[in-house]
N, C-alpha and C positions, 0 to 999 in steps of 0.2 A: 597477568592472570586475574587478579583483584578486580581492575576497571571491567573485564570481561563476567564476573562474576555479578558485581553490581549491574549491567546493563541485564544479567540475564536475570537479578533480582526487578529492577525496573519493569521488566515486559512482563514477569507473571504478575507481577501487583497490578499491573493496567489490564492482563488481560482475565483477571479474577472478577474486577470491577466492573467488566462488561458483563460476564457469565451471570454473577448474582443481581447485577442490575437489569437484565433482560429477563433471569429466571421472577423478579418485582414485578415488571413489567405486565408479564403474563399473566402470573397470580392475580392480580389487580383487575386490570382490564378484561380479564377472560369473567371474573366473578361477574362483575358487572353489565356486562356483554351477554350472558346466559341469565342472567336473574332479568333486563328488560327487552331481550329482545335486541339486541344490539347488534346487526350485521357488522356494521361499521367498526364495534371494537370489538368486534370474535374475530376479526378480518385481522386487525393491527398485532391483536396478542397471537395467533396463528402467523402474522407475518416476522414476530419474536420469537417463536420457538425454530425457524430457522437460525434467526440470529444470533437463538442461545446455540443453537450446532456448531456454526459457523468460531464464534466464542471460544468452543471448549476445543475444536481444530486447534484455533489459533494456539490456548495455552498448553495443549498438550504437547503440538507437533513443531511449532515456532521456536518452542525454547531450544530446540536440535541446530539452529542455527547459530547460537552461541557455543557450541562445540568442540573443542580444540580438533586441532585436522589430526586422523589415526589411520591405519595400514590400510583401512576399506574405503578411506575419503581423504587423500593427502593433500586434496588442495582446497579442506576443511567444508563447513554445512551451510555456505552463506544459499547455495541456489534454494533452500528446506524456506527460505521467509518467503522469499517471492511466489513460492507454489502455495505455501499457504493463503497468500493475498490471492493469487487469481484465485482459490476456490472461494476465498469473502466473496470474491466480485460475481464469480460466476452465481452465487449465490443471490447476492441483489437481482441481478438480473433477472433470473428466472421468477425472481419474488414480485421484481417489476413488471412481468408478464404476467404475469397471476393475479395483482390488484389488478393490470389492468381489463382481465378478462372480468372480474369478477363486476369492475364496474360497469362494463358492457351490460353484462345482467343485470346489474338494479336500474339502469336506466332503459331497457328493454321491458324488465317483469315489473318493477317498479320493489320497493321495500318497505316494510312493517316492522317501525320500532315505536315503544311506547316511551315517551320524554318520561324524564327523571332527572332534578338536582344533581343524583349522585353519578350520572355521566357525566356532568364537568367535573365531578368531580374526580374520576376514574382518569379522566383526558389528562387532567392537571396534574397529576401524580407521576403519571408517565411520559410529560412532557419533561417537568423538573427533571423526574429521574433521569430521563436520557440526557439530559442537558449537563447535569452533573456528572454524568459517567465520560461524554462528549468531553468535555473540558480538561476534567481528571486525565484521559488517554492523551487528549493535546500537549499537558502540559508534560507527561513523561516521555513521550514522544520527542519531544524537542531535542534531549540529548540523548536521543537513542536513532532516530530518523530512521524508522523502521518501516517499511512499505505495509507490513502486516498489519502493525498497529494502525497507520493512516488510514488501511483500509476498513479497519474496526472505528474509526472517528468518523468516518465519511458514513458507513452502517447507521453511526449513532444519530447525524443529521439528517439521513432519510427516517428514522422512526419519529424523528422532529415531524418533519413533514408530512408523513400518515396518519399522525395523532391532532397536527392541524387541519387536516382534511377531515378527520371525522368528527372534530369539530363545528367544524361549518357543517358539516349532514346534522349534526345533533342541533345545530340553531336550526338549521332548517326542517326538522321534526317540529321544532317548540313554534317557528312558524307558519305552519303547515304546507313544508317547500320539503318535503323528505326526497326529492330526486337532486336535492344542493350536493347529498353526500357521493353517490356514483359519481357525479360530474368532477367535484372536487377532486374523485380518487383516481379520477381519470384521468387529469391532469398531471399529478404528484406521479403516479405510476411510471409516466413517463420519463418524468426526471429520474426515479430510480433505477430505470433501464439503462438510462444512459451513462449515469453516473457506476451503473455496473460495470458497462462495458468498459468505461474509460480506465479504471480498475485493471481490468482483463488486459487491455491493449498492453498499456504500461509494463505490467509484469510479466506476459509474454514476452517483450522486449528484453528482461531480464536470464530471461529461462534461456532463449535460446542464445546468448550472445552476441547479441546486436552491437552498431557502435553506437557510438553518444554523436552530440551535435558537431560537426565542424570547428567551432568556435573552442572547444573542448582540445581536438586533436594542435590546431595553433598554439595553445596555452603549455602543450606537452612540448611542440618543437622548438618553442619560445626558453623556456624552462633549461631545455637541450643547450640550445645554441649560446645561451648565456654563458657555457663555461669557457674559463679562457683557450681552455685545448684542446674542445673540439673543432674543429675544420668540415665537418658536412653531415649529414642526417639523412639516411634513408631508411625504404623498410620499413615503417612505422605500421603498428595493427596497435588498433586500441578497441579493445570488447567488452561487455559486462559479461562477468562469473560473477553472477547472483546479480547483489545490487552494488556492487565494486565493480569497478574497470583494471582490466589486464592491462598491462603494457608490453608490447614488444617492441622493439628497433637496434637498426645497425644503425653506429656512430662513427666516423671518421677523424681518427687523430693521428700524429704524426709517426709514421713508422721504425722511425728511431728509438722512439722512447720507452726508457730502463720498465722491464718487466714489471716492476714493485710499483714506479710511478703509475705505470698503466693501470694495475691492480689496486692504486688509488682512485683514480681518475675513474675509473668503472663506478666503484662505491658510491665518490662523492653523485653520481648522476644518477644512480637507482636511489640515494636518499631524498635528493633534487625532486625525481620526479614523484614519490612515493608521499611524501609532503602537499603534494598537491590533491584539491578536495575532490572526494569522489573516486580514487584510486587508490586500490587496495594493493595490485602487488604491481611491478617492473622488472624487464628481462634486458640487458643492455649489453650487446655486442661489440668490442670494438673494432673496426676496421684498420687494415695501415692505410690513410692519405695516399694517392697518387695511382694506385693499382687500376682505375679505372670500371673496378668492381658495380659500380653505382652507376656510371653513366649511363647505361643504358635502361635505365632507371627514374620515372619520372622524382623530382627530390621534395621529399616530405618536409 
């Protein structure tokens, strides 16, 4: 209960640091953006007030994932991280079709900023800033490996890359090349699209109970077949519930053996495979050897 309690202290520290670092963000760049004229960073700080949404999603409705399992959710809140991350991601996305319409427009109508010092100086603050919030969510992230937060770190590197885009539109005002910035946004746009969708894909995968890689289900029948008393493996379903994998399977052990040993021998191989990363719970039947139950059965 303790370790669960810290991890769910961890993800609101990370996910407050995006909130207030995004709501900087905006403040900052939006001032500056409206006092010159700034398409480029009304564009970026309008692309952060998504991001502060997406933010306060994450810290409001993520922390339900930390949950302990109750009469209305007995196989507890892990699917609540992953729906949160597809709507980060859905979120990029649409954000990524949106720069990128938007740049369509200034390199179509063309755009009217007036240079000013205090745009790098706007860019600079909200580079840091993301870069510092970017970091901070990496590093709490590592012992929480939470899809949600990654997908708030992945957020925070595309703000990286919109604020270097307008970057280069803002040299290219000071060099009187003010169509650098469309172009650059046009470019970056796309990476945020994709980088949405790859977001979406991923956690989809979670939602609906997909399996994992092949390579995954071997390491479960490997794990199996290591005990000294089992004699065969079929049956095998291995899914995501949330971002953990389920375990099912029938095992094959000797039909003789005393009730109690057997009710050992179950145990030791749901801790077996339970043990193993990325697998949250295990269901392990055991078979009597020889019934012929399995044969017709290709053997997992």
């Amino acid at each position: 209960m303790a370790d669960a309690e810290d991890e769910r202290r961890g993800f609101t520290r990370a996910s407050w640091a995006n909130v207030l670092g995004n709501a900087a963000k905006i403040i900052v760049e939006g001032a500056a953006g409206l006092a010159f004229g700034s398409v480029a960073l009304l564009a970026d700080a309008a692309h952060s007030i998504a991001d502060l949404v997406a933010s306060i999603v994450v810290l409001v409705w993520g922390r339900s994932s930390y949950d302990e399992p109750d009469d209305t959710h007995p196989h507890g809140h892990d699917r609540i991280e992953p729906l949160t991350a597809l709507f980060v991601g859905s979120v990029i996305a649409l954000l990524g079709l949106n720069l990128l319409y938007e740049s369509a427009q200034g390199l179509l109508h063309g755009v009217d900023v007036r240079f000013s010092p205090l745009l790098f100086g706007a860019l600079a603050f909200a580079i840091i800033d993301m870069y510092l919030v970017y970091r901070y969510t990496e590093y709490i992230n590592e012992g929480l490996n939470s899809t949600a937060l990654k997908a708030l770190a992945t957020d925070c590197l595309n703000d990286i890359y919109t604020s270097l885009a307008a970057v280069v539109g803002v040299i290219g005002v000071l060099l009187g090349q003010p169509l650098l910035d469309p172009l650059a946004g046009a470019l970056v746009s796309l990476l945020v699209v994709y980088q949405g969708v790859e977001i979406g894909r991923e956690n989809v995968d979670y939602l609906i109970g997909a399996a994992p890689d092949p390579e995954k289900r071997s390491e479960i029948t490997t794990a199996l077949r290591s005990h000294p008393d089992v004699e065969g493996v079929h049956d095998l379903t291995v899914f995501y519930d949330g971002t953990v994998l389920e375990v099912e399977v029938h095992v094959e052990v000797d039909g003789d053996m005393p009730f109690r040993q057997a009710h050992d021998v179950e145990s030791d191989l749901v801790a077996r495979v339970r043990s193993l990363e990325d697998v949250g719970d295990a269901h392990v039947h055991l078979d009597p050897s020889g019934i012929g139950e399995w044969k017709d059965r290709p053997d997992d």
